[in-house]
TISEKE-865088 format. One record per residue (C-alpha): x, y, z; residue number from 1. Coordinates in nm, 4 decimals, always signed. Each point is the difference from the previous one (the first is absolute). Layout:
<X->X	Y->Y	Z->Z	resi->NUM>
...
END
This chain:
<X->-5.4802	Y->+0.6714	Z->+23.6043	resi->1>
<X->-0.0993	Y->+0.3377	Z->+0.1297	resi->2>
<X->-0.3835	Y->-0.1082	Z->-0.0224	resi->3>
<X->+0.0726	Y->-0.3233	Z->+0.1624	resi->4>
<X->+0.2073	Y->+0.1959	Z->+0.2732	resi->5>
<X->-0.2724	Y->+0.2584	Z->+0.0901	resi->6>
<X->-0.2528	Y->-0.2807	Z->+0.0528	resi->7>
<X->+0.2336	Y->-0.1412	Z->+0.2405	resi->8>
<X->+0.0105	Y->+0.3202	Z->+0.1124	resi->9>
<X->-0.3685	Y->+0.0538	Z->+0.1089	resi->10>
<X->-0.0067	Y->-0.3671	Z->+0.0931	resi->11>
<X->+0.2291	Y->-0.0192	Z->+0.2784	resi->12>
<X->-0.1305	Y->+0.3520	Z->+0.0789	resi->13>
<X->-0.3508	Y->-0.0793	Z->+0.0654	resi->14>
<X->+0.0865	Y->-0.4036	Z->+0.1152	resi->15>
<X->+0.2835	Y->+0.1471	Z->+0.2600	resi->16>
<X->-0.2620	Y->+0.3504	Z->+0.0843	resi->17>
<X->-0.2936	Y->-0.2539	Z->+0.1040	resi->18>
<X->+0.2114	Y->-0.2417	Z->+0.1735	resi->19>
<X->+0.1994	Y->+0.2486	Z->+0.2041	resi->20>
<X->+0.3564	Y->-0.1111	Z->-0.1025	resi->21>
<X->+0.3125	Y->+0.1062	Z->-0.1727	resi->22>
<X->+0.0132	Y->-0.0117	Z->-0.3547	resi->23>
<X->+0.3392	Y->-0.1258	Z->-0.0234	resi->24>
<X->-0.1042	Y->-0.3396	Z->+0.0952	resi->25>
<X->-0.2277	Y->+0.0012	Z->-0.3523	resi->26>
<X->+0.2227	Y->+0.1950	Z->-0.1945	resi->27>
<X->+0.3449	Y->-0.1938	Z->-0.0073	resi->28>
<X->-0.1605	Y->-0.2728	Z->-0.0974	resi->29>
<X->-0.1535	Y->+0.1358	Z->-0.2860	resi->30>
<X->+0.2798	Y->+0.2074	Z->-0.1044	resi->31>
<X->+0.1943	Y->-0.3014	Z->-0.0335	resi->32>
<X->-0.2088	Y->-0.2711	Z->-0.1740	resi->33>
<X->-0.2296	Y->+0.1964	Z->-0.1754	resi->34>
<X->+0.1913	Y->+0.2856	Z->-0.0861	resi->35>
<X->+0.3279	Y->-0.1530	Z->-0.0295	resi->36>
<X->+0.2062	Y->+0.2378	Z->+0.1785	resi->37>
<X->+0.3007	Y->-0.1634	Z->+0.2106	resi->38>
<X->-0.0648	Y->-0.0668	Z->+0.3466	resi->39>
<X->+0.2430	Y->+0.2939	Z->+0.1123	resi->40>
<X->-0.1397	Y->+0.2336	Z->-0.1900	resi->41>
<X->-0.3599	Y->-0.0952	Z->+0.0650	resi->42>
<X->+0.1275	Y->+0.0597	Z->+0.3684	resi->43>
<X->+0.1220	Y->+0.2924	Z->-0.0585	resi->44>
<X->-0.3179	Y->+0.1378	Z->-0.2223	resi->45>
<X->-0.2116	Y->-0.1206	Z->+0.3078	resi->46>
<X->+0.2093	Y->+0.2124	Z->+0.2916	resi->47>
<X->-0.0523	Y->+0.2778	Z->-0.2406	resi->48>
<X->-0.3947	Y->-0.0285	Z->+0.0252	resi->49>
<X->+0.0361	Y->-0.0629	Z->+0.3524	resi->50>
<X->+0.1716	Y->+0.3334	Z->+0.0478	resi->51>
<X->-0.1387	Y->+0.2624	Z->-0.2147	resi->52>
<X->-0.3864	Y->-0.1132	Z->+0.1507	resi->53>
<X->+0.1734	Y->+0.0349	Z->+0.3772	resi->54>
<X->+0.1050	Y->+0.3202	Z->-0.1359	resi->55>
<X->-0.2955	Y->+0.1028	Z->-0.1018	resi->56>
<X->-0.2373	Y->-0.1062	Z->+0.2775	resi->57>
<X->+0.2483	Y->+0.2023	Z->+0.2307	resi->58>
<X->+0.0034	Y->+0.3224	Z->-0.2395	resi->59>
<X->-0.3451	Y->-0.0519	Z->+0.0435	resi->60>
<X->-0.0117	Y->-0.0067	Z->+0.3577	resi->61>
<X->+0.2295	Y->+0.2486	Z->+0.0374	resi->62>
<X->-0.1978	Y->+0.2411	Z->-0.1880	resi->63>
<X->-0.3065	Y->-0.0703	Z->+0.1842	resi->64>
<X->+0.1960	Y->+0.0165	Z->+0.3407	resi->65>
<X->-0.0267	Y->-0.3090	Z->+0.1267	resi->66>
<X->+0.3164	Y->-0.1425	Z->-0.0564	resi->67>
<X->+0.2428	Y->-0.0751	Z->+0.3437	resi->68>
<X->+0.2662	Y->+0.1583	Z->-0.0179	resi->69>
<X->+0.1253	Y->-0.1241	Z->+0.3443	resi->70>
<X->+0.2323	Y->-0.3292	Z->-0.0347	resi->71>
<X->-0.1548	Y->-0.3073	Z->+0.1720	resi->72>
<X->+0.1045	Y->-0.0978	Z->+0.3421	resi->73>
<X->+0.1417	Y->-0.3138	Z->-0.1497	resi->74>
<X->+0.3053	Y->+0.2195	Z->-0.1519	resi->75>
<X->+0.0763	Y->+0.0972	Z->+0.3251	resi->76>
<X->+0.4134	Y->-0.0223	Z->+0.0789	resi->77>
<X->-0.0949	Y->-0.0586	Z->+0.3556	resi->78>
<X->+0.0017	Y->-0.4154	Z->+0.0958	resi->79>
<X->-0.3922	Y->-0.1136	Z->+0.1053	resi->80>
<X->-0.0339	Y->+0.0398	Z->+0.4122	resi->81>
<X->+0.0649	Y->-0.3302	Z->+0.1812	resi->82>
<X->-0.2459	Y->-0.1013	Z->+0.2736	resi->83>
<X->+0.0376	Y->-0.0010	Z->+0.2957	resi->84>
<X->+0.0072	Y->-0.3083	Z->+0.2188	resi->85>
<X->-0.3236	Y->-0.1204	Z->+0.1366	resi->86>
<X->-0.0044	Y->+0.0752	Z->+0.3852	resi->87>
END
């Protein structure tokens, strides 16, 4: 099993690296019917991934100083502004 999980491994790696996407979408899947891990724990196993490479890639950034440390305007408490009638 361990052989069979690090090719699935590199697989949806290099598949998920090339095409741009998340690797979860790959790796459920696989977890599931090929490794035969239940789905919740597949899940789980997944969200894992997910956060130790976002954790990573921002240690990373953080270290090379590029990471914004300013919250997005979208977490603003203030309500959006309302326009203004047209005249």
């Amino acid at each position: 099993m361990t052989l069979t999980a690090l090719f699935l491994a590199l697989a949806i790696g290099v598949v998920m690296g090339l095409l741009g996407g998340g690797g979860s979408i790959l790796a459920v899947p696989a977890l599931t019917m090929l490794l035969h891990f239940a789905p919740k724990e597949a899940v789980v196993i997944s969200l894992s991934m997910v956060a130790m490479a976002a954790s990573a890639g921002a240690l990373g950034s953080f270290y090379r100083g590029t990471l914004c440390r300013s919250p997005p305007a979208s977490w603003s408490a203030s309500p959006p502004p309302v326009p203004s009638p047209a005249a």
